[in-house]
TORVEX-202409 format. One record per residue (C-alpha): residue in three letters; x, y, z. Coordinates in steps of 0.02 Angstrom, whole numbers, padded with zeros to 5 digits, always signed. Example, Ala and Ser with C-alpha at 12.3 -4.5 7.8 and 13.67 -1.06 7.14 Angstrom:
<recs>
ALA+00615-00225+00390 SER+00684-00053+00357 
</recs>
This chain:
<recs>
UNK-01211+00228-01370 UNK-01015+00216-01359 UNK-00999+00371-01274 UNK-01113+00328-01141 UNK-01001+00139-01147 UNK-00858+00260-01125 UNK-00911+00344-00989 UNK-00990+00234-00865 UNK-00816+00135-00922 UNK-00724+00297-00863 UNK-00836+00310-00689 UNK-00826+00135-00639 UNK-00635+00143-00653 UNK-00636+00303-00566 UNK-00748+00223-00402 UNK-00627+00084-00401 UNK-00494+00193-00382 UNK-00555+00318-00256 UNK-00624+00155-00158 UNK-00425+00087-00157 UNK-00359+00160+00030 UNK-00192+00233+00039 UNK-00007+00223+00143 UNK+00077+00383+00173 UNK-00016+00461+00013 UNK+00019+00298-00108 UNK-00125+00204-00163 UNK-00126+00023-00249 UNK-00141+00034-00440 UNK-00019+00207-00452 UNK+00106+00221-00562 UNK+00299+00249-00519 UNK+00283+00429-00598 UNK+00133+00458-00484 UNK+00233+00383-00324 UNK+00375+00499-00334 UNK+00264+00634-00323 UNK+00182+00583-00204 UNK+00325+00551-00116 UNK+00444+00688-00142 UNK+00406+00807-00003 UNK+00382+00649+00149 UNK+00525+00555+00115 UNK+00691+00529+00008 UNK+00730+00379-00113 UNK+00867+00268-00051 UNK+00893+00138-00158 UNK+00799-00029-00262 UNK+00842-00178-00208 UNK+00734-00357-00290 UNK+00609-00249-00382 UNK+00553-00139-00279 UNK+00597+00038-00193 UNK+00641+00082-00025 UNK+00619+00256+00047 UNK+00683+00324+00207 UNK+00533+00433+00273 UNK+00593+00624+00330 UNK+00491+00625+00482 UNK+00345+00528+00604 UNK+00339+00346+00666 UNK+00370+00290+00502 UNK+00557+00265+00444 UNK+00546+00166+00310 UNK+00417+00153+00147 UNK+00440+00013+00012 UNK+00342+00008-00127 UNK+00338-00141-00259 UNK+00264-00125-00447 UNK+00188-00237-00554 UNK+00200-00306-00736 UNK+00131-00149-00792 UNK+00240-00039-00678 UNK+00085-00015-00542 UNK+00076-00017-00356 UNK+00070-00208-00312 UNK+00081-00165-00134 UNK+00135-00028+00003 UNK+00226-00056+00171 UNK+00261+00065+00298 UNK+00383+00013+00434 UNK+00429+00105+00599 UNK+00344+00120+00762 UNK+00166+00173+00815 UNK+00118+00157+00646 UNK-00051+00209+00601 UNK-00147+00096+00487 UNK-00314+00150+00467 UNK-00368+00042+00334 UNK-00344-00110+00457 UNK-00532-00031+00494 UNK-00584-00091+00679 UNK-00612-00264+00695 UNK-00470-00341+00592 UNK-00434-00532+00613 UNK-00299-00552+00732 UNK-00176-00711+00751 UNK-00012-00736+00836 UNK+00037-00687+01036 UNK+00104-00533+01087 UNK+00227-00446+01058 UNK+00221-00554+00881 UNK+00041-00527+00829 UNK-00040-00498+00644 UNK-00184-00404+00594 UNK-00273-00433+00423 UNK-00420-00347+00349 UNK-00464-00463+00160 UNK-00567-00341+00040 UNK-00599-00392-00126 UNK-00470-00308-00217 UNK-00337-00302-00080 UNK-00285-00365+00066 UNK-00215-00259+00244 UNK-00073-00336+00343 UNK-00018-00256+00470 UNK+00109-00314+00641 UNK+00164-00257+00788 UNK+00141-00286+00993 UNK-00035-00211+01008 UNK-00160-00160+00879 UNK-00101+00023+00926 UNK+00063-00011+00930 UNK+00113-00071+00744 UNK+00272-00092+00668 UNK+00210-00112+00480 UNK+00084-00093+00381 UNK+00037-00146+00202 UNK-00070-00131+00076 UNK-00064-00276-00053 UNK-00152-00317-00221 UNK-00149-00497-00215 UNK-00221-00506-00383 UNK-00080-00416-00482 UNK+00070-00475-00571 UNK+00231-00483-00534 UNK+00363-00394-00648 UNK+00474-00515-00763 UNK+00644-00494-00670 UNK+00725-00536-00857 
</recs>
């Protein structure tokens, strides 16, 4: 009985995280460890500033990545920001507010939430993926 506890425990936690979208390889919920990696070979750490990390991407529209942690030292949310930024998990029919060139895009799921701005829907500036759920680190 507790192994079968253990692993439908193991495969829900596994479907929540391959259902969690990801920014330039980073997904919500990752560790710092885990970033790094992932990050390594796209871009190059520049510095921490307020809790969270800023890297200056080697190449594409993106320049700029900042990633911010949680209590636990977890992806609490991802932002891209450069120009003719792809964000496909805006999906296609994200709610829209604001006038142009200052417009917003936002996509709610139940786990996280998709902001993304720029003149034009194909034309973002940013991007980011937020858990709105998670908290924040103790800056003590």
């Amino acid at each position: 009985m507790f192994q079968r506890l253990t692993a439908l425990l193991v495969l829900a936690t596994a479907c929540a995280l391959a259902q969690q979208p990801s920014l330039v390889k980073v997904s919500l919920g990752q560790t710092r460890s885990t970033v790094h990696a992932q990050l390594k070979d796209q871009a190059t750490f520049d510095r921490e500033e307020e809790g969270q990390e800023i890297w200056k991407s080697n190449s594409g529209p993106i320049q700029h990545v900042i990633i911010g942690y949680d209590a636990e030292g977890e992806v609490r949310y991802i932002t891209a920001v450069g120009s003719d930024i792809s964000c496909d998990a805006l999906g296609t029919s994200p709610q829209q507010t604001g006038h142009a060139p200052d417009l917003t895009f936002q996509r709610p799921e139940k786990s996280y939430l998709v902001i993304a701005h720029g003149p034009a829907r194909d034309h973002l500036t940013s991007c980011s993926l937020k858990n709105p759920n998670a908290q924040l680190s103790d800056p003590d």
